[in-house]
C-alpha positions in Angstrom: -72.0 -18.6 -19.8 -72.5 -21.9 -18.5 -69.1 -22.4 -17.0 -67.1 -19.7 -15.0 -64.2 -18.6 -17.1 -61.6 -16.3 -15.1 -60.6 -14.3 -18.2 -64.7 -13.6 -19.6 -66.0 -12.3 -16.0 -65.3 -8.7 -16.1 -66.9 -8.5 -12.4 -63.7 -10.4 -10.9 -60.5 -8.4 -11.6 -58.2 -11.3 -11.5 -54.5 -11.2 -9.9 -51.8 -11.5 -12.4 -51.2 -14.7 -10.6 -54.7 -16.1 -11.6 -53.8 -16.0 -15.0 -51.1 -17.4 -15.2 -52.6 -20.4 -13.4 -55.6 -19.7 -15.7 -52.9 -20.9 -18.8 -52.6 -24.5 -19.3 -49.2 -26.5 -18.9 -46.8 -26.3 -20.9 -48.1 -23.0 -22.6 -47.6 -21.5 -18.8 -44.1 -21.7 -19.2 -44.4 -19.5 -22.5 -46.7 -17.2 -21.0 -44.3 -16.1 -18.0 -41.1 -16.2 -20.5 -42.7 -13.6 -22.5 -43.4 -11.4 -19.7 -40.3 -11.8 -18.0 -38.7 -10.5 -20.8 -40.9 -7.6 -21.4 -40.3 -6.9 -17.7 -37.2 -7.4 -17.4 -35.9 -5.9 -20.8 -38.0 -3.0 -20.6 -39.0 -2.3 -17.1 -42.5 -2.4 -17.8 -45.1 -3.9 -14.9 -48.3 -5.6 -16.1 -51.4 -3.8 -16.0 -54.8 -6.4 -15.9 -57.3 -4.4 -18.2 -60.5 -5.7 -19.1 -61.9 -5.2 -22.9 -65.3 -5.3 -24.4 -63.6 -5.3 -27.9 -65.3 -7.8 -30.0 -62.2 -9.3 -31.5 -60.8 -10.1 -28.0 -63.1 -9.4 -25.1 -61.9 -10.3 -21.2 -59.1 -9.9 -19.1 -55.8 -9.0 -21.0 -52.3 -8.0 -19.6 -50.6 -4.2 -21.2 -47.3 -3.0 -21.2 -46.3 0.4 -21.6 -43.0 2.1 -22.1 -42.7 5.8 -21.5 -46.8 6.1 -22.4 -46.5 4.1 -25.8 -47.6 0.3 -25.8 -45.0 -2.4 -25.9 -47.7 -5.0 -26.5 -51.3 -6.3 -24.9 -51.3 -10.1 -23.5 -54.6 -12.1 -23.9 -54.5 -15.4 -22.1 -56.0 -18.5 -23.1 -56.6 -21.5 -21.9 -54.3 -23.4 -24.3 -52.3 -20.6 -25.3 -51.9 -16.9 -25.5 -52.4 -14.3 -28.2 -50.0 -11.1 -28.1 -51.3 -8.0 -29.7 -48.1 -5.8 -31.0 -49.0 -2.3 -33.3 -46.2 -1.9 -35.9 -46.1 1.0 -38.2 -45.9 0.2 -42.0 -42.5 1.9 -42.1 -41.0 -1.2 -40.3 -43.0 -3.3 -42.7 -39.6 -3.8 -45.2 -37.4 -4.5 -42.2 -39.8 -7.6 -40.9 -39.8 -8.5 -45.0 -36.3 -8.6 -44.5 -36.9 -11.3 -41.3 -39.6 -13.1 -43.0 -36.9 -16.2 -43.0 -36.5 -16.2 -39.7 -40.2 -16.1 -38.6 -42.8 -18.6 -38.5 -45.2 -19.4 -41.1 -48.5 -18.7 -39.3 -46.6 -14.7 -38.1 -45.8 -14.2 -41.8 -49.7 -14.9 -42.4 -50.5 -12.6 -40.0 -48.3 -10.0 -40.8 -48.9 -10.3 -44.7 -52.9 -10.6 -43.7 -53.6 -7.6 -41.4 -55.2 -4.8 -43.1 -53.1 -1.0 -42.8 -55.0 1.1 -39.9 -53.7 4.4 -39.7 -50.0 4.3 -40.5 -50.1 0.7 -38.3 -50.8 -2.8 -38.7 -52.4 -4.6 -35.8 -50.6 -7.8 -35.4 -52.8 -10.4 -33.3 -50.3 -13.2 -32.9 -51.3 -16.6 -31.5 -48.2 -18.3 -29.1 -48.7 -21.9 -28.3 -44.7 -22.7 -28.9 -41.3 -21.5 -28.5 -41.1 -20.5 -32.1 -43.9 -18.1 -32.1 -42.6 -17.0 -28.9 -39.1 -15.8 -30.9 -41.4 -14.1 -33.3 -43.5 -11.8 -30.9 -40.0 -10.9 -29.2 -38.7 -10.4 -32.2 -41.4 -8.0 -33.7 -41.4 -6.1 -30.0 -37.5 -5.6 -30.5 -38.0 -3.9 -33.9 -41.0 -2.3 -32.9 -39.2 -0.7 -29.7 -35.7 0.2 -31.5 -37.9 2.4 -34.0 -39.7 4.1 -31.4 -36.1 4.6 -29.4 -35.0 6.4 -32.7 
């Protein structure tokens, strides 16, 4: 690594504070809405993991609800990607959103391979748009598990 990247350096556990300073501006502001409303909505504190996953490796933020993932955070420089686990069984009801959601979630959703009953939504968020989508998709995903 040539440069020091906060995020990549899994000998520094960074404060949640780092990263958000670690997220460009204006994606910063989209970063600490969508935590603020997992927070808030909820009331669900961040946990800073680190992963050696190869798909995402570095520092990522988790949120949990009574033991079951709400959604993992992993900050980027210019943006942010949220990870959020649906079960196929909610797969007619976000067909049913599909107007309301962005074209690159719709790829995503329609791309991700079934894993176990789930698909594995890595969502990119570099506007407000996408940022409807993932809090959308967390809603659904949450109301099921309430059921």
């Amino acid at each position: 690594m040539s440069e020091y990247d906060l995020i990549l350096d899994g000998s520094h556990m960074p404060e949640y504070d780092e990263i958000v300073e670690y997220i460009n501006i204006p994606v910063r502001d989209l970063w600490r809405k969508i935590n603020d409303f997992i927070q808030q909505r909820y009331k669900s504190l961040p946990r800073i993991m680190y992963s050696v996953c190869s798909g995402k490796p570095g520092w990522n933020v988790k949120y949990q609800k009574s033991g079951k993932s709400i959604c993992t955070l992993y900050p980027e420089q210019n943006g942010f990607v949220a990870l959020v686990v649906v079960t196929l069984d909610l797969m007619p009801v976000i067909e049913a959103l599909s107007g309301e959601l962005t074209e690159e979630t719709l790829q995503t959703i329609r791309s991700a391979k079934p894993f176990n009953g789930t698909k594995w939504l890595m969502l990119q968020v570099k506007s407000d748009l996408q940022l409807e989508d993932v809090k959308q998709l967390i809603i659904l995903k949450q109301g099921a598990i309430a059921k």
